[in-house]
Predicted model as a PDB file, atoms N, CA, C, CB and O in Angstrom, pLDDT in the B-factor column:
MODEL        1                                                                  
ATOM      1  N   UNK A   1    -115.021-168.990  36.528  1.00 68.00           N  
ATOM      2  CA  UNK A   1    -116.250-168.342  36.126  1.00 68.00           C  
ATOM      3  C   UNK A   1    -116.734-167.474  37.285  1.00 68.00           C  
ATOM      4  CB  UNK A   1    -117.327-169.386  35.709  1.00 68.00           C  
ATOM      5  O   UNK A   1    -116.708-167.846  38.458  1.00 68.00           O  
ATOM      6  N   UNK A   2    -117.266-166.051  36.779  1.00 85.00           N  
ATOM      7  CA  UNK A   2    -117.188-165.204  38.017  1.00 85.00           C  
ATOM      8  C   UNK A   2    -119.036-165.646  38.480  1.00 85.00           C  
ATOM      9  CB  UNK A   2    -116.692-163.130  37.578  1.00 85.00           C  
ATOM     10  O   UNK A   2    -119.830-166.129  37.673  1.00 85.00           O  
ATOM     11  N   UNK A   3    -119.366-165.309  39.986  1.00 84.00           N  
ATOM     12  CA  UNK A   3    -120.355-165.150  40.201  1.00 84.00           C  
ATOM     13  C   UNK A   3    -121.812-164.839  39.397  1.00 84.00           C  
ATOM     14  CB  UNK A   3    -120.016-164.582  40.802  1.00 84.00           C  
ATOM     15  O   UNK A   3    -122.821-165.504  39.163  1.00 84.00           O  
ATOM     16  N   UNK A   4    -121.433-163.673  39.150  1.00 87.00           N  
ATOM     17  CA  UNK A   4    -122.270-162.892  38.187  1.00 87.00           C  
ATOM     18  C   UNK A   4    -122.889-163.829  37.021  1.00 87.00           C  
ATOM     19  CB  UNK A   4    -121.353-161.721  37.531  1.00 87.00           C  
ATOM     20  O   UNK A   4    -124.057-164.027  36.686  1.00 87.00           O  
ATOM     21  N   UNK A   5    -121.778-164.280  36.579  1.00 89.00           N  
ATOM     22  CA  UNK A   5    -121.871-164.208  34.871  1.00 89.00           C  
ATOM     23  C   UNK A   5    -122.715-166.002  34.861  1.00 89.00           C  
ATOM     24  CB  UNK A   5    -119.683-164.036  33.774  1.00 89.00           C  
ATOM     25  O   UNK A   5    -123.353-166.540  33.956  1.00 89.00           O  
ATOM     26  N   UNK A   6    -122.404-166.453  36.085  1.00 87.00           N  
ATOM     27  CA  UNK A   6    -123.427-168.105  36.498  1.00 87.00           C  
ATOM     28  C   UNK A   6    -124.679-167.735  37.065  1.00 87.00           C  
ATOM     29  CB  UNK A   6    -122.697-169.279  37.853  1.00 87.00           C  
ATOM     30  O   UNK A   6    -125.625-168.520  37.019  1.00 87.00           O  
ATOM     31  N   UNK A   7    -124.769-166.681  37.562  1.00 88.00           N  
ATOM     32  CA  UNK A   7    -126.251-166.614  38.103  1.00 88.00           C  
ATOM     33  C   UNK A   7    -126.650-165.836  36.812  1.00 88.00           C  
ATOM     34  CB  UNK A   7    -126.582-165.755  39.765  1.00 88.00           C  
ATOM     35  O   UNK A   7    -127.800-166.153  36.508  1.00 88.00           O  
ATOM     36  N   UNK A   8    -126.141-164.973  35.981  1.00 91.00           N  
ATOM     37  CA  UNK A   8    -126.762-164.951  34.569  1.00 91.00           C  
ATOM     38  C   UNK A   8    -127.246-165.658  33.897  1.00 91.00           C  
ATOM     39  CB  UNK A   8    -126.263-164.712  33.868  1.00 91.00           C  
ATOM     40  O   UNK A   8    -128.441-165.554  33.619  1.00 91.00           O  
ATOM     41  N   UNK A   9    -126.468-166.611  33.417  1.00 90.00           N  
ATOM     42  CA  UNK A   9    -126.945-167.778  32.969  1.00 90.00           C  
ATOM     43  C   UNK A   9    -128.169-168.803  33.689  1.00 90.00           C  
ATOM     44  CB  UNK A   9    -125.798-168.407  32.873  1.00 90.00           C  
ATOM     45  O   UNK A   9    -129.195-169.261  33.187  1.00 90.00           O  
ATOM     46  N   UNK A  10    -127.628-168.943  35.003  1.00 90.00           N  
ATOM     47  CA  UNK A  10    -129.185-169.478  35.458  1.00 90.00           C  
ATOM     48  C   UNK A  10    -130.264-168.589  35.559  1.00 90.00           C  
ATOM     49  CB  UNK A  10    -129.220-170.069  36.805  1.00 90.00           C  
ATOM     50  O   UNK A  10    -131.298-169.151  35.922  1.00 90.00           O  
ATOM     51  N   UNK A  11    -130.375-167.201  35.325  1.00 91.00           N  
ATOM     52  CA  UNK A  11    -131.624-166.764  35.703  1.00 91.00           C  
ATOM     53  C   UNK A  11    -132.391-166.995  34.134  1.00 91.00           C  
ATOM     54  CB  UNK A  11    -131.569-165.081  36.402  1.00 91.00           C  
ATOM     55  O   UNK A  11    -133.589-167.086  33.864  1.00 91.00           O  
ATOM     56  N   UNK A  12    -131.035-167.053  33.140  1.00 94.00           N  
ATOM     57  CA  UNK A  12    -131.802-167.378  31.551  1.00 94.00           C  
ATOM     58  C   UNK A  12    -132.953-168.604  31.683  1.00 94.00           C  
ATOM     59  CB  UNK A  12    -130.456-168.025  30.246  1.00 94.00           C  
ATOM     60  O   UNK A  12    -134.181-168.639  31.612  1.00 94.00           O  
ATOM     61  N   UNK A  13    -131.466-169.971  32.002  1.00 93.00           N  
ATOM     62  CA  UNK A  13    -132.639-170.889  32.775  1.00 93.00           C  
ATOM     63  C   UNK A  13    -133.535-170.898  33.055  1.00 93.00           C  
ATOM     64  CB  UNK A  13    -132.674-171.194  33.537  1.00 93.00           C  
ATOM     65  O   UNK A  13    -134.390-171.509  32.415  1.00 93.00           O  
ATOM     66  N   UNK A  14    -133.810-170.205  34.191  1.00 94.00           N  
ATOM     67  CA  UNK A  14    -134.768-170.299  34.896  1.00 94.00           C  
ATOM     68  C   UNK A  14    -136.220-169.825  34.484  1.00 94.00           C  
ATOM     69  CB  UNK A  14    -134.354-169.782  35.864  1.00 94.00           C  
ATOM     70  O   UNK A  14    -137.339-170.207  34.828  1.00 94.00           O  
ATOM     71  N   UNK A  15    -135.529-168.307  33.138  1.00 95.00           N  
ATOM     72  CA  UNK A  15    -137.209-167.980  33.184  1.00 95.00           C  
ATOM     73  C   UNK A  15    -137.767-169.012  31.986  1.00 95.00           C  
ATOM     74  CB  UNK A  15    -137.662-166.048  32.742  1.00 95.00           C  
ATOM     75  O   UNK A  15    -138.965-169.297  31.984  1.00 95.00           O  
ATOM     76  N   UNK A  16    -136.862-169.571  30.954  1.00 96.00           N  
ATOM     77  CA  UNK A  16    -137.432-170.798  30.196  1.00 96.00           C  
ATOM     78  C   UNK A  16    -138.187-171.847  30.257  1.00 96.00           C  
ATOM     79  CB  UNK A  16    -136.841-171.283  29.924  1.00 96.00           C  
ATOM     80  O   UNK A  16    -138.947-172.448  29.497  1.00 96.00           O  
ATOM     81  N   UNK A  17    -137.668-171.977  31.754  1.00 94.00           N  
ATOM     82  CA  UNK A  17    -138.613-173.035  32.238  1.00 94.00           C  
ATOM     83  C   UNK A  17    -139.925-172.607  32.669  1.00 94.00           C  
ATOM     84  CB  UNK A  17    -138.054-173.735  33.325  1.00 94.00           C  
ATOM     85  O   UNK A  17    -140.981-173.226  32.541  1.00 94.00           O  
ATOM     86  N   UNK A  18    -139.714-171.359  33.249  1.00 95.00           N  
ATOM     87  CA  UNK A  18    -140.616-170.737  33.803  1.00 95.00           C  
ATOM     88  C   UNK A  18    -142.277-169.915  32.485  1.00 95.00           C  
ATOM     89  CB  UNK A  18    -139.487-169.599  34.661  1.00 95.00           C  
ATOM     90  O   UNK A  18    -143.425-169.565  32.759  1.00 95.00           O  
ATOM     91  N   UNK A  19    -141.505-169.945  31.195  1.00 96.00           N  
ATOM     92  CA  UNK A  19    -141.750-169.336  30.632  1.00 96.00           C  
ATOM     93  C   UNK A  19    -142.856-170.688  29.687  1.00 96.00           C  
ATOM     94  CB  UNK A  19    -140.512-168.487  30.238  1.00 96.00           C  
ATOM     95  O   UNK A  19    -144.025-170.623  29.308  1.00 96.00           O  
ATOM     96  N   UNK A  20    -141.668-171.970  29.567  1.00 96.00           N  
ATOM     97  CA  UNK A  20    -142.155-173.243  29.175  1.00 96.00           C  
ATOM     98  C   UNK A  20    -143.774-173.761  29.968  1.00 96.00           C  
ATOM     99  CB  UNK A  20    -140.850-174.282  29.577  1.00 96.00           C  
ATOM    100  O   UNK A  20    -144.716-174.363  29.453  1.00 96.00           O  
ATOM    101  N   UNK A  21    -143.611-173.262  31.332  1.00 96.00           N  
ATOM    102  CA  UNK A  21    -144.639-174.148  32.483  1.00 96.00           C  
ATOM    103  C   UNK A  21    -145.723-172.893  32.349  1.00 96.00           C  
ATOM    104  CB  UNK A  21    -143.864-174.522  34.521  1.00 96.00           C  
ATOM    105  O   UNK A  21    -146.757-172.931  33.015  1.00 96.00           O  
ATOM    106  N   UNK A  22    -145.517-172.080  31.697  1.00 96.00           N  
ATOM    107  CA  UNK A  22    -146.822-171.106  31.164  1.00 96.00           C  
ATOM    108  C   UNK A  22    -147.297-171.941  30.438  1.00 96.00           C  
ATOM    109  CB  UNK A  22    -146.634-169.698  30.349  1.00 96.00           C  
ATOM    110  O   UNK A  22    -147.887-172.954  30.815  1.00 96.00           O  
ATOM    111  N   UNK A  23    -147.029-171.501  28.965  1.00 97.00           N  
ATOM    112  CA  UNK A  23    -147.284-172.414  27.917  1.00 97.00           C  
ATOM    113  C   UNK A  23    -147.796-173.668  28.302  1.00 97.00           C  
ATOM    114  CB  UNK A  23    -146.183-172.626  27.199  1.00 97.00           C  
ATOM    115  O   UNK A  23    -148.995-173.640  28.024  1.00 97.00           O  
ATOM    116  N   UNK A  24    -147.568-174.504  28.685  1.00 96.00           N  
ATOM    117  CA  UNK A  24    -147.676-176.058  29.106  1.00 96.00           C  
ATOM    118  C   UNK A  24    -148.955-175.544  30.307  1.00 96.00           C  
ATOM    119  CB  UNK A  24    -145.833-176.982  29.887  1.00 96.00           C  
ATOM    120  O   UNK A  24    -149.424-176.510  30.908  1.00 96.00           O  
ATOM    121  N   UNK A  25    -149.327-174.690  30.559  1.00 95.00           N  
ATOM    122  CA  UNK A  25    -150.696-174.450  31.544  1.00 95.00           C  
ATOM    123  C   UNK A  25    -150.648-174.796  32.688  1.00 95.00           C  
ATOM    124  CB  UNK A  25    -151.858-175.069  31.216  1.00 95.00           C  
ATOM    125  O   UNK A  25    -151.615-175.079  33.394  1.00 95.00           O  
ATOM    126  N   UNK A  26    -149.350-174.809  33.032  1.00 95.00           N  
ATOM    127  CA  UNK A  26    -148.990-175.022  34.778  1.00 95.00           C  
ATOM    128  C   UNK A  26    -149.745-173.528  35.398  1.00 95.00           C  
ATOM    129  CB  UNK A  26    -146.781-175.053  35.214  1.00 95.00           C  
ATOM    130  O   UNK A  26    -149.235-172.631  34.727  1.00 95.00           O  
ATOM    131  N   UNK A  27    -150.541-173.030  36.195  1.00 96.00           N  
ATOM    132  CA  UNK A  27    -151.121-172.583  37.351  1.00 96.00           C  
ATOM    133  C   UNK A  27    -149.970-171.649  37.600  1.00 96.00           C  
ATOM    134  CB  UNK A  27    -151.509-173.692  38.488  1.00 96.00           C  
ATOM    135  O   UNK A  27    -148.844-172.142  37.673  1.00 96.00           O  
ATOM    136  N   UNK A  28    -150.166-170.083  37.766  1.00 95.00           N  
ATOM    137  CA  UNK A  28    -149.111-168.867  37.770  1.00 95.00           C  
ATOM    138  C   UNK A  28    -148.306-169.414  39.584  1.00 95.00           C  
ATOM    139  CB  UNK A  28    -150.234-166.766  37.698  1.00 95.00           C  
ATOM    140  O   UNK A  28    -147.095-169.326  39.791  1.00 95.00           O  
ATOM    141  N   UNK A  29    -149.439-169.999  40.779  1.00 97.00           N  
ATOM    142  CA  UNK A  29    -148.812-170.101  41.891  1.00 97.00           C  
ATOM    143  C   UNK A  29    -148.105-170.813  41.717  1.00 97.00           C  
ATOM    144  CB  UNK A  29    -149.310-170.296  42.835  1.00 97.00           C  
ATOM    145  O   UNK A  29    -147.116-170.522  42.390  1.00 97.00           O  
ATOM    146  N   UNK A  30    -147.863-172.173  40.862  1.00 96.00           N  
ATOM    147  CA  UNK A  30    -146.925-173.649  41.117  1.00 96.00           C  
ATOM    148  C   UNK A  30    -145.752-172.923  40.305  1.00 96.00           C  
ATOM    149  CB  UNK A  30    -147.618-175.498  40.295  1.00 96.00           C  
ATOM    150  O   UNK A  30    -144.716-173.358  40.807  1.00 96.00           O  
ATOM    151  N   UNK A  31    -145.444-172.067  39.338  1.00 95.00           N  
ATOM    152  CA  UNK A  31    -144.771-171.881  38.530  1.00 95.00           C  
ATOM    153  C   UNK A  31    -143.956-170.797  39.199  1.00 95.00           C  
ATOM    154  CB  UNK A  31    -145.413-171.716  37.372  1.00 95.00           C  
ATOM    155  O   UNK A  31    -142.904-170.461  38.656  1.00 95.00           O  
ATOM    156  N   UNK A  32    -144.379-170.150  40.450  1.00 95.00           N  
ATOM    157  CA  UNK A  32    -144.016-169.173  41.137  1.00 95.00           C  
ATOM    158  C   UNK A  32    -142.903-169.773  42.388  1.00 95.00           C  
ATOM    159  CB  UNK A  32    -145.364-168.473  41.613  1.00 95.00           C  
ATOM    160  O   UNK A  32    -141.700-169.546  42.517  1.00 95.00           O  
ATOM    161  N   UNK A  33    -143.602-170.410  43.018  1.00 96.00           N  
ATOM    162  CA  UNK A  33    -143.137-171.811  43.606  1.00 96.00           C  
ATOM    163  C   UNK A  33    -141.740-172.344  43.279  1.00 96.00           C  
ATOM    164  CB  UNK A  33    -144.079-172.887  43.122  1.00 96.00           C  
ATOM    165  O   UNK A  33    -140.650-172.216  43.835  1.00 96.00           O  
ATOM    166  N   UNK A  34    -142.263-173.154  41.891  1.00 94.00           N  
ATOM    167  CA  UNK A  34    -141.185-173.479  41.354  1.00 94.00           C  
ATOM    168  C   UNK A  34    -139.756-172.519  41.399  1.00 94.00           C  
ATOM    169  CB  UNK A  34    -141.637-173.708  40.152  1.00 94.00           C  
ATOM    170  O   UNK A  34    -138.636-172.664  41.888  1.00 94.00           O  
ATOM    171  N   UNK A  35    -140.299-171.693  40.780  1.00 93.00           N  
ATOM    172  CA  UNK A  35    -139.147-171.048  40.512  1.00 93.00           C  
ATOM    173  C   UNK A  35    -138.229-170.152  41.995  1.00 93.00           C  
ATOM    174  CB  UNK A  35    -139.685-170.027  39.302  1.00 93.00           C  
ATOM    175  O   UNK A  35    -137.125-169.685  41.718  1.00 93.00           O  
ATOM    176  N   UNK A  36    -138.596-170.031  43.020  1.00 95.00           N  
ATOM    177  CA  UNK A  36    -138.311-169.851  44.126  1.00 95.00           C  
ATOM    178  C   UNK A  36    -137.536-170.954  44.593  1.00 95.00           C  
ATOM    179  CB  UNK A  36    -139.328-169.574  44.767  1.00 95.00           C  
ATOM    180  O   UNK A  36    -136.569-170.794  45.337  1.00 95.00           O  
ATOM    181  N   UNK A  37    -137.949-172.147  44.157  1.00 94.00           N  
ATOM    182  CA  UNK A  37    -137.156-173.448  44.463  1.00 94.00           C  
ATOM    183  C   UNK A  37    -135.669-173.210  43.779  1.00 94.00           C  
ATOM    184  CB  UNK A  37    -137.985-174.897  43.771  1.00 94.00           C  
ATOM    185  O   UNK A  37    -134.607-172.961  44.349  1.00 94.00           O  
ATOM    186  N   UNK A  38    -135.964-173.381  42.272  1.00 92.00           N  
ATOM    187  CA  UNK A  38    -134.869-173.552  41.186  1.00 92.00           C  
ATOM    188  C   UNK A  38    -133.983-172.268  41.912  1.00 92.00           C  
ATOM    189  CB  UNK A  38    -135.468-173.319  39.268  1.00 92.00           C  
ATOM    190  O   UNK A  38    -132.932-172.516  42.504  1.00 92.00           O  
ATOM    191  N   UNK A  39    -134.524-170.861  41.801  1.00 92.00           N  
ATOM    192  CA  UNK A  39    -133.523-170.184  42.183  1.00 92.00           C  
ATOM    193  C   UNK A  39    -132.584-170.286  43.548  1.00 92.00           C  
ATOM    194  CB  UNK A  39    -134.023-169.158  42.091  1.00 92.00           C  
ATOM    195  O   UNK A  39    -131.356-170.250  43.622  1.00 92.00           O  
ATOM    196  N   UNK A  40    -133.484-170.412  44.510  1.00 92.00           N  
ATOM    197  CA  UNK A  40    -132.481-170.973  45.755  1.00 92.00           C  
ATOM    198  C   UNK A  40    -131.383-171.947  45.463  1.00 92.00           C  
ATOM    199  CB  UNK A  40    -133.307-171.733  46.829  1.00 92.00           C  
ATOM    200  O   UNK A  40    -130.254-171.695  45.884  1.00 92.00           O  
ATOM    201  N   UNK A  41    -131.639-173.159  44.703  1.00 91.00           N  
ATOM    202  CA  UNK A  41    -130.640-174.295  44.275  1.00 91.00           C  
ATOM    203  C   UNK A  41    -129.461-173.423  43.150  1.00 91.00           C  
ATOM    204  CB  UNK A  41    -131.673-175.773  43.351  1.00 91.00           C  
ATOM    205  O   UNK A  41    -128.297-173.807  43.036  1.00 91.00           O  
ATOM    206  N   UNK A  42    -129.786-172.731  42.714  1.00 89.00           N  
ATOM    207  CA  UNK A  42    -128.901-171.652  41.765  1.00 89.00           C  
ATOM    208  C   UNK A  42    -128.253-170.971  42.777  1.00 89.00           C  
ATOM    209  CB  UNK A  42    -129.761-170.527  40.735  1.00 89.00           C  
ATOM    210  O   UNK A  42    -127.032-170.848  42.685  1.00 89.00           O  
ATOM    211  N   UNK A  43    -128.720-170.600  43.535  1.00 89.00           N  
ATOM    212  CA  UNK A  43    -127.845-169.242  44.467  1.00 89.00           C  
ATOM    213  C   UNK A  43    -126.743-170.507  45.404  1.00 89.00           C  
ATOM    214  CB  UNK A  43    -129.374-167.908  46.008  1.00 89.00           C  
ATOM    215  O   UNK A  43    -125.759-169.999  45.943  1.00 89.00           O  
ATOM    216  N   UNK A  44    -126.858-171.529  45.516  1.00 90.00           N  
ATOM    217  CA  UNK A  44    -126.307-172.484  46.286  1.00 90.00           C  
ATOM    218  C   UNK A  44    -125.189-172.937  45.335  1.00 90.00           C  
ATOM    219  CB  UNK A  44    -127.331-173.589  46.761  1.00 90.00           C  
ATOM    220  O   UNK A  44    -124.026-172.670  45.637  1.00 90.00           O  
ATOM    221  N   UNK A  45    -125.439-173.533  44.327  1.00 87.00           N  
ATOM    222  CA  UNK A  45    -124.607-173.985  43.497  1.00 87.00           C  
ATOM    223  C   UNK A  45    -123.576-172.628  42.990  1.00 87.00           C  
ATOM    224  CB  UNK A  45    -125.481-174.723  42.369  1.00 87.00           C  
ATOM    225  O   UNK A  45    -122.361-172.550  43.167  1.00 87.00           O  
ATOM    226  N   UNK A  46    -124.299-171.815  42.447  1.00 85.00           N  
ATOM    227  CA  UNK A  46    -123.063-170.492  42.051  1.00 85.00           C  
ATOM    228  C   UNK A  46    -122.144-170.089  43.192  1.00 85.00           C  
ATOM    229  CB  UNK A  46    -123.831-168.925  41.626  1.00 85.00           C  
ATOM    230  O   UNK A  46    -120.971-169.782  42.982  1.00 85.00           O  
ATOM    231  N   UNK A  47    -122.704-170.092  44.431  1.00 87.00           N  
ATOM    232  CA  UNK A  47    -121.192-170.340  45.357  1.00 87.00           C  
ATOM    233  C   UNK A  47    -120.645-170.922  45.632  1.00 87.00           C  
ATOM    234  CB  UNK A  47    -120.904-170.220  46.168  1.00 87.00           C  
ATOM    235  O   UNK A  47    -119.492-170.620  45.943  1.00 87.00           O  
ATOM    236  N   UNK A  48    -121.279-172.555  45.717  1.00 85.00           N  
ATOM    237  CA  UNK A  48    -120.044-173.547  45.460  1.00 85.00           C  
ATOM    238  C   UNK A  48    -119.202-173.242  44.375  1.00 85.00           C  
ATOM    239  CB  UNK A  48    -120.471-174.931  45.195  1.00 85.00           C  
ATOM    240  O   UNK A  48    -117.991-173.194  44.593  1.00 85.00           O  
ATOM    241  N   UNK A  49    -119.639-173.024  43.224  1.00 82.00           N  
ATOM    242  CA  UNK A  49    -118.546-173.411  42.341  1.00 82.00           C  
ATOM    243  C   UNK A  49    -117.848-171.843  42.476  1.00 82.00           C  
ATOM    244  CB  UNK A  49    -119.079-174.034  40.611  1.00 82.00           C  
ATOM    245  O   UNK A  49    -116.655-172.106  42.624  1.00 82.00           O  
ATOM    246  N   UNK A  50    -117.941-170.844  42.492  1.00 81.00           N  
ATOM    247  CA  UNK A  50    -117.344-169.379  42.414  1.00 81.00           C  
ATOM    248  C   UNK A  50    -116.359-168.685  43.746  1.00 81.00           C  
ATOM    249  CB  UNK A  50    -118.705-168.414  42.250  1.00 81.00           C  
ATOM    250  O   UNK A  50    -115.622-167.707  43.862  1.00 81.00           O  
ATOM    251  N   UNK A  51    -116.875-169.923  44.727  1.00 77.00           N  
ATOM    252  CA  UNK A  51    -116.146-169.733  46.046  1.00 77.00           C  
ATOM    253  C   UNK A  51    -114.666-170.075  45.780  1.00 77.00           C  
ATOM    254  CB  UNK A  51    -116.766-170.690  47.248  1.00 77.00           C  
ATOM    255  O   UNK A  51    -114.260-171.006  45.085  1.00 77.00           O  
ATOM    256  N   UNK A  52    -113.691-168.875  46.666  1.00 73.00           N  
ATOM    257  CA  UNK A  52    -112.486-169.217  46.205  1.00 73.00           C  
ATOM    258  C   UNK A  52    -111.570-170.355  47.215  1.00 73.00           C  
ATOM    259  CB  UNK A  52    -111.790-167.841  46.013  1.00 73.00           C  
ATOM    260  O   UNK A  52    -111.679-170.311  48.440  1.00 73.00           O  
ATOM    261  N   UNK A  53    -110.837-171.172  46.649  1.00 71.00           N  
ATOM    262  CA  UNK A  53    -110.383-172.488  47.542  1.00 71.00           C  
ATOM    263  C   UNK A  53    -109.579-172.074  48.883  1.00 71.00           C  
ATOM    264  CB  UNK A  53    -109.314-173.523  46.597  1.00 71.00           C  
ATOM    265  O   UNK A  53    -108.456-171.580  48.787  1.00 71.00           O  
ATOM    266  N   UNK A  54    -110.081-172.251  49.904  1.00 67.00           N  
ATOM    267  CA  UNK A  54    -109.308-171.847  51.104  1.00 67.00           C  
ATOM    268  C   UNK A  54    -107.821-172.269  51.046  1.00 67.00           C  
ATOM    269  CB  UNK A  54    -109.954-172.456  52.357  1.00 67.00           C  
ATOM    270  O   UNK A  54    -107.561-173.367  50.555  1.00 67.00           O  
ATOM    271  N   UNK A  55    -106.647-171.341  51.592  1.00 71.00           N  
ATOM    272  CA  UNK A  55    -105.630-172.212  51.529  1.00 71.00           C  
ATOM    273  C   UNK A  55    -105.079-172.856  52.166  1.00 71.00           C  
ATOM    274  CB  UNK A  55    -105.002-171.961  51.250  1.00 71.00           C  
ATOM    275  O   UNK A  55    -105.165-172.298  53.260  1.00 71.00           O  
ATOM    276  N   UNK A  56    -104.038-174.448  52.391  1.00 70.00           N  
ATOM    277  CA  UNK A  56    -104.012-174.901  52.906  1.00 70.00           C  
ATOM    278  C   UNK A  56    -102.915-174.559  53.953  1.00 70.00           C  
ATOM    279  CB  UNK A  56    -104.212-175.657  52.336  1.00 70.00           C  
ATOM    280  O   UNK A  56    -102.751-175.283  54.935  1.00 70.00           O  
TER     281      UNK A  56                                                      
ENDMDL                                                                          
END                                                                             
């Protein structure tokens, strides 16, 4: 799975939730927050998994 096409998908993620913690009357700063969190843990994880295996 290329780079791109996983941080696509998590940014879908991300604004759902983001979009959910409106709705639900979470406060625009905590939801801002949040999502600064979630995305950092996204940008971490999409290069673990997209990084190519060093060889041995």
């Amino acid at each position: 799975m290329s780079f791109a096409l996983y941080m696509i998908g998590f940014l879908i993620f991300l604004a759902g939730v983001a979009w959910g913690a409106s709705v639900a009357g979470v406060p625009t700063l905590y939801i801002g927050i949040g999502a600064l969190i979630i995305l950092g843990i996204g940008i971490f994880s999409a290069v673990a998994r997209t990084r190519s295996k060093d060889p041995s």
